[in-house]
DRENTI-632081 format. One record per residue: residue in one letter; x, y, z of N, C-alpha, C in turn. Coordinates in steps of 0.1 Angstrom, whole numbers, plus 5000, padded with zeros to 4 digits. Each point is the difference from the previous one (the first is absolute). Example, Ala and Ser with C-alpha at 12.3 -4.5 7.8 and 13.67 -1.06 7.14 Angstrom:
BEGIN
a513249435078499150125000500950125000;s499650114993500950115000499250115008;
END
This chain:
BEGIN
x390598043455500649865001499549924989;x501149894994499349944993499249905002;x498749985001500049885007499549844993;x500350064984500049825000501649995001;x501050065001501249914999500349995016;x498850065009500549965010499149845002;x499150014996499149835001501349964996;x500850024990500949904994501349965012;x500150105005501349995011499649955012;x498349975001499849975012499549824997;x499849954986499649904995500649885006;x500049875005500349895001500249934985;x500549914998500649934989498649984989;x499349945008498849944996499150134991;x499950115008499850114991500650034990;x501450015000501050014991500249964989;x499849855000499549884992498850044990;x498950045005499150024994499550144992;x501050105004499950154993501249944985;x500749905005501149994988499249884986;x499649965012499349884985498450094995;x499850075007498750104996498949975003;x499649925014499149935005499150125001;x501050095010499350125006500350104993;x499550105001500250154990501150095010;x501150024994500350175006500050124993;x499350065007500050144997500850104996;x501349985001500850084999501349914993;x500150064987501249964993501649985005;x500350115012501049955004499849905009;x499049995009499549865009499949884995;x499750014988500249874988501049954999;x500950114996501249964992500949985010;x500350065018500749925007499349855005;x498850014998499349855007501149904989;x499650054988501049864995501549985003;x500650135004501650015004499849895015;x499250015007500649985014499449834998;x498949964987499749864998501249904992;x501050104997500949924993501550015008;x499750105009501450015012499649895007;x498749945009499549915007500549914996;x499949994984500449854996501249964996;x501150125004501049984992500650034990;x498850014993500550024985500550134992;x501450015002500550114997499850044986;x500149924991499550044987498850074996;x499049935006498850084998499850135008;x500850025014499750105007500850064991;x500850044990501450074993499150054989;x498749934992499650044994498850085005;x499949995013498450115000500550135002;x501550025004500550155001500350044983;x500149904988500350064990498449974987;x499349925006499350024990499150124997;x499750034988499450134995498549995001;x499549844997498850005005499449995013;x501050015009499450005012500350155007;x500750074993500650135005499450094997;x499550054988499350034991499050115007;x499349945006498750075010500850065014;x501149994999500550055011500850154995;x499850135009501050085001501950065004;x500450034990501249995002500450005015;x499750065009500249995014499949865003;x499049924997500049845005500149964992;x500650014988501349914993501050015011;x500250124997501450015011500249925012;x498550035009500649945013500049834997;x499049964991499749874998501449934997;x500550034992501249954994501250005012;x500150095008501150045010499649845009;x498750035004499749955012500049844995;x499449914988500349904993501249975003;x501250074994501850024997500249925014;x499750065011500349945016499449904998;x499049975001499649814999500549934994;x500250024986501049904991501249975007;x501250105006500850005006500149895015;x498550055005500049915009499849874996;x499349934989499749904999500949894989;x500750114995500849974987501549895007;x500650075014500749995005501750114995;x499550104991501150144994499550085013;x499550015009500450105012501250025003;x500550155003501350005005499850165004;x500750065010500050145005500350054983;x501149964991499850084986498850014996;x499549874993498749984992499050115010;x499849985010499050075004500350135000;x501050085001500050154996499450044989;x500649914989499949994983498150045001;x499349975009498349985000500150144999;x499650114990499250135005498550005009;x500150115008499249975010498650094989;x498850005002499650054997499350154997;x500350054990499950145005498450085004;x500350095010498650075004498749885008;x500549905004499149885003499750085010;x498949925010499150075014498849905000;x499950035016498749925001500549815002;x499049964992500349845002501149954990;x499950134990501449934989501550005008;x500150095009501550035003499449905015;x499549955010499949955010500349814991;x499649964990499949884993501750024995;x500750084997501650004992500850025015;x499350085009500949935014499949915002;x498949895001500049885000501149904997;x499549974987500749954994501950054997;x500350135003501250075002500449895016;x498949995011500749905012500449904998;x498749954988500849874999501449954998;x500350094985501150004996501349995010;x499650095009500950065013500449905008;x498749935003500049965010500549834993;x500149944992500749934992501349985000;x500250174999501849964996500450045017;x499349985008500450015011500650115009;x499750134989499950175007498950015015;x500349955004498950035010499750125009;x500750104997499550135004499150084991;x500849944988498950074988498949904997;x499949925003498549895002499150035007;x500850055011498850065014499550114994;x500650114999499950124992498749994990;x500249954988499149954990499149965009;x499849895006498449955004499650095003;x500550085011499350095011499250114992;x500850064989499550134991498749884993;x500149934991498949924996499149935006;x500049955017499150055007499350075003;x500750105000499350145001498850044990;x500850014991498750034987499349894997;x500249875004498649915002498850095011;x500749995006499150065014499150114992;x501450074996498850134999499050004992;x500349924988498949964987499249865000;x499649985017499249875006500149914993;x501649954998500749854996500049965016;x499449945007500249915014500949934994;x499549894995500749894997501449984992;x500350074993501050074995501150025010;x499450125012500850055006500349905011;x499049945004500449895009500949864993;x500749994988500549934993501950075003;x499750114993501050095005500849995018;x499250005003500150015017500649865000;x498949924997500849815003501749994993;x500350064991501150014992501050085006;x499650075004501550105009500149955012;x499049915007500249945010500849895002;x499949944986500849884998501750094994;x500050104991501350065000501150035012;x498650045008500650055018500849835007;x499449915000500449885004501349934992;x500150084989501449984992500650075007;x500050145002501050135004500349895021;x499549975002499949985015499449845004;x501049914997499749874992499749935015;x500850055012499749935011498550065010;x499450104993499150045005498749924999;x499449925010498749925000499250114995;x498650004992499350064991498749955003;x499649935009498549885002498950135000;x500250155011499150045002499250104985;x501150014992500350084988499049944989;x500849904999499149844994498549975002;x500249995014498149995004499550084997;x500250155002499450174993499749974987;x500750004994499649944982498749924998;x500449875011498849914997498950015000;x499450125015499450035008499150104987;x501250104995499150114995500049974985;x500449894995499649934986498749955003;x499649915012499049945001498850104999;x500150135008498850124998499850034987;x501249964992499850044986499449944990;x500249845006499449874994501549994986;x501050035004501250024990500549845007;x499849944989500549875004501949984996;x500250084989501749984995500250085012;x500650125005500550035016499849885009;x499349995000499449885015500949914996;x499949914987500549894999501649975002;x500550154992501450015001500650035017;x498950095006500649995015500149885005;x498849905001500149875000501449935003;x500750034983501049954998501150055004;x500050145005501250035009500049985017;x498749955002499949975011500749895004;x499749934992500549865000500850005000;x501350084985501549995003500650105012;x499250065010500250035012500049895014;x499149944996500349885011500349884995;x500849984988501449935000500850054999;x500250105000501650055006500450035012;x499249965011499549985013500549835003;x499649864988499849935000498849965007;x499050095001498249945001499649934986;x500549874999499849994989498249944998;x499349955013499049984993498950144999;x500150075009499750174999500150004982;x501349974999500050064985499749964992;x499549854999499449944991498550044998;x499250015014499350034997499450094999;x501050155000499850114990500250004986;x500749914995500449974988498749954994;x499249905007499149914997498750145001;x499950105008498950094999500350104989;x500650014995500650074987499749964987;x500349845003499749964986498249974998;x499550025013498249995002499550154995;x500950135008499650154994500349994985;x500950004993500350004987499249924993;x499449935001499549884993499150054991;x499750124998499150074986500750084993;x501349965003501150094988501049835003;x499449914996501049874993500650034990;x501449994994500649964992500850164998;x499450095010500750185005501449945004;x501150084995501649985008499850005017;x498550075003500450005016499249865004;x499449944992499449865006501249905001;x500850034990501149905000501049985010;x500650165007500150075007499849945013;x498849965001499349975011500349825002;x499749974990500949814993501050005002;x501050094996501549985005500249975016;x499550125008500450025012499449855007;x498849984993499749885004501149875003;x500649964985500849894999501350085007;x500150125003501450015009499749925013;x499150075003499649965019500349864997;x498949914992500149865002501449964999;x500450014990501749975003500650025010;x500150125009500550025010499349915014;x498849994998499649875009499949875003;x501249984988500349844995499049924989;x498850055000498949974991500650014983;x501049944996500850024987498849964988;x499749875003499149964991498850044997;x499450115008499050055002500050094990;x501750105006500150124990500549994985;x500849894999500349954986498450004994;x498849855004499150074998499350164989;x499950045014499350144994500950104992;x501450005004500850074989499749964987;x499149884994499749994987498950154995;x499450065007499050064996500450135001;x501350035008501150134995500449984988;x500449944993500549944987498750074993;x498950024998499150014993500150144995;x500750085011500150124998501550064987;x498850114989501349994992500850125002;x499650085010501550185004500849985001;x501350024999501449995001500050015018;x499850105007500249935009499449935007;x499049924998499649845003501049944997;x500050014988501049854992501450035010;x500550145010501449945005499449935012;x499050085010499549965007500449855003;x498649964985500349825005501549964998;x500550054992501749944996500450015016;x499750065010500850035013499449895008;x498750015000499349855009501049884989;x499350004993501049844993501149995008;x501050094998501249995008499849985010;x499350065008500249955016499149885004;x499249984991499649835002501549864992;x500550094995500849904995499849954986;x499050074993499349944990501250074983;x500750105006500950074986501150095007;x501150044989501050095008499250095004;x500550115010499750154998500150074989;x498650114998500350064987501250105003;x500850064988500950075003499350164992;x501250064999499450154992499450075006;x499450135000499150125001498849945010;x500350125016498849995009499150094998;x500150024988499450194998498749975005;x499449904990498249985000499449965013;x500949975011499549915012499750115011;x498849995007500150085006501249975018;x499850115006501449985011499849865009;x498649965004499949855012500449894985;x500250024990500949894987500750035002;x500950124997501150024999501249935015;x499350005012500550005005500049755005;x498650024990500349795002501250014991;x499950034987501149974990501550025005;x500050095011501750035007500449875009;x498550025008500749875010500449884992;x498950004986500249844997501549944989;x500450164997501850064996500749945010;x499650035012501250015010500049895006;x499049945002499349885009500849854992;x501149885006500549934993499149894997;x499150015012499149865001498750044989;x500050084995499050024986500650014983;x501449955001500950004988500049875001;x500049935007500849844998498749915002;x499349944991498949924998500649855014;x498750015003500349925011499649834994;x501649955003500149815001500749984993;x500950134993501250034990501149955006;x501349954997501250005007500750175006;x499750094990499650125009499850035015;x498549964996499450015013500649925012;x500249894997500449895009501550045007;x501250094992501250055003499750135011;x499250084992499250095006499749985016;x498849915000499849955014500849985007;x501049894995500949975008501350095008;x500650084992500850125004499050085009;x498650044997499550105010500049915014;x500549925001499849925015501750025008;x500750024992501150045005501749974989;x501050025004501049984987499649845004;x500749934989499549844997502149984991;x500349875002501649984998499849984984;x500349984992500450014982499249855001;x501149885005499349894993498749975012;x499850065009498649965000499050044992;x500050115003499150044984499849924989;x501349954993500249904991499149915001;x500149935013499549825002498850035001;x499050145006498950015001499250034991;x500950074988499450054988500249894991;x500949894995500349944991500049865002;x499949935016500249905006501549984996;x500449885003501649915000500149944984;x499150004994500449904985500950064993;x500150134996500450114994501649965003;x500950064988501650065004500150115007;x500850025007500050155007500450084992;x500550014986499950064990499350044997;x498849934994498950054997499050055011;x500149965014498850095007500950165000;x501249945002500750195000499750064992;x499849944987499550134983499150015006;x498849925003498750005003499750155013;x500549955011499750115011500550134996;x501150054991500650084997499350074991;x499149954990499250064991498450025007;x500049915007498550045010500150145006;x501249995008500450155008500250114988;x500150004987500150104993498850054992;x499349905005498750024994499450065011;x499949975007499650075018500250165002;x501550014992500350165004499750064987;x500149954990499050094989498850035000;x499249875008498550095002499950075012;x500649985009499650125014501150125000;x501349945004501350114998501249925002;x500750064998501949994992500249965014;x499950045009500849955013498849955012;x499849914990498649895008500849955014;x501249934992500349865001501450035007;x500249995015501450005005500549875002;x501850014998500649875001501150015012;x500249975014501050055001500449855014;x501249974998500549875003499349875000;x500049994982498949864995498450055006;x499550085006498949964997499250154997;x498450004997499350034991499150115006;x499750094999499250055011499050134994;x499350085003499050094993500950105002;x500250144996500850084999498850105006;x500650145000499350115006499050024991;x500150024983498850054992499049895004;x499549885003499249935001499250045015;x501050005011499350075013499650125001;x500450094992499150144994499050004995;x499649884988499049974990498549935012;x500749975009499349895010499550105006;x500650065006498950125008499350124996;x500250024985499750084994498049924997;x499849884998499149974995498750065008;x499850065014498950065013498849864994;x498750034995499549945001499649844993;x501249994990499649884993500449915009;x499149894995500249895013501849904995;
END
């Protein structure tokens, strides 16, 4: 076994950190040369992670065999972090050849990620379980118990209505034996988005709030942020807006692509920007699945105290006659000319942002159409 690259696979950030700036010595040239790969994936920075698979002076001391795997296994992170993931791009990765041991248990790894990203989730499961495994066998605990938390959360994709609390607490339970505070903290966080989707919302807050206490020696880690997000969700969801507007400034701090949609998705559902649009690739599935509601959801498109909103409101109360609408939206000063351009371009503006057949008309008066009472019950737990 190798075992400085397994210190390296078993390292916390903070270790990480410091084999890359050279605080600490590693012993082993390929344990070196991925400590800096996984210090420059942490941070994002695809450019520099792009040059530690090509430079000569850091390769150099390495054997063609870990050229090889190094570079394969790099190729998948860039991918993941770059936002070029795709079932193509990822075949395009040569897998490493003749790897074993911790080299091929580390390329199933990161092969789940990939997987479990684009949303294969049988071959996600697959991947963790084999990379599990050879954690286990080459005394990666922590490793393998990372794996485990990850297919657990894949499994909760594959089987979305299945509660997961006892699953969750296992993680927590046997992170804690391990003193593995990233497992713990991220269970934390799925605990939490377990009992709001329950609507236990203060349950959930204050798993949210114990998460961001476990993480709190990996600050400024994607999973601390992670842990900040789920935060300002809850609070939003418990009316506490100003709270979570607030602390959503200190998600902002974070610079990974998916942070930055992350917060773009709270903005929106505070009201604070549109919805971002484009690519859910980077998000993981409890995102993916705010960003749909808040697609589908009308009362998170229409900034509230808008004449929008105010038409909005008023039709969800029942159909309403043409010129009442009028007198309520425009008062009596007006020509009925002009409130008619007026209400007519409001309503067109209404069905551009939600859908084409928002807005029914049928003997003079005005009324919500079916896509709107689909979109309404589609929303489960937004308030």
């Amino acid at each position: 076994m190798n075992g400085a690259l397994a210190d390296i696979l078993e390292a916390d950030q903070d270790r990480i950190a410091s084999l890359h700036l050279g605080t600490s010595p590693a012993p082993d040239p390929l344990a070196k040369t991925y400590a800096h790969a996984l210090f420059h994936y942490h941070a994002a920075d695809v450019a520099e992670l792009e040059r530690v698979a090509s430079s000569s002076e850091l390769l150099k001391a390495l054997t063609d065999a870990q050229r090889s795997w190094l570079r394969s296994v790099v190729a998948v992170r860039v991918l993941l972090k770059s936002g070029g993931l795709s079932v193509v791009s990822l075949s395009l990765v040569p897998p490493p050849p003749g790897s074993e041991g911790l080299e091929q248990a580390e390329w199933d790894f990161v092969v789940a990620l990939a997987e479990d990203r684009l949303r294969r989730n049988e071959e996600a499961i697959a991947a963790y379980e084999r990379a599990r495994r050879g954690f286990t066998e080459h005394a990666c605990p922590r490793k393998a118990l990372i794996c485990l938390h990850n297919r657990i959360c894949v499994q909760s994709r594959a089987e979305p209505e299945k509660p997961l609390f006892k699953e969750y607490d296992f993680l927590r339970r046997q992170a804690g034996l391990l003193g593995e505070t990233l497992v713990s903290g991220m269970a934390l966080v799925n605990l939490s988005r377990e009992h709001q989707k329950l609507g236990n919302l203060e349950l959930a807050l204050e798993h949210a709030e114990l998460a961001i206490t476990t993480l709190g020696n990996q600050r400024g880690s994607l999973n601390y942020y992670y842990a900040l997000a789920q935060r300002v969700d809850v609070l939003m969801h418990l009316g506490r807006k100003d709270e979570a507007t607030t602390e959503l400034q200190a998600c902002r701090e974070c610079g990974d692509p998916e942070m930055k949609k992350i917060v773009g998705i709270l903005e929106a559902a505070l009201g604070l920007s549109r919805l971002p649009v484009g690519s859910t690739e980077q998000l993981t599935p409890a995102w993916v699945e705010r960003w749909r509601n808040l697609r589908e959801a009308p009362a998170f498109r229409v900034a509230e105290g808008t004449m929008e909103a105010r038409l909005l409101s008023m039709l969800q109360e029942g159909a309403r006659d043409k010129f009442d609408l009028m007198d309520e939206l425009y008062g009596r000063q007006l020509s009925l000319d002009v409130k008619e351009n007026r209400l007519k371009n409001l309503m067109n503006r209404l069905r551009n942002k939600i859908a084409p057949r928002l807005i029914h008309v049928s003997e003079g008066r005005y009324s919500l159409g079916a896509d709107i009472e689909k979109t309404k019950n589609s929303e489960g737990q937004n308030p």
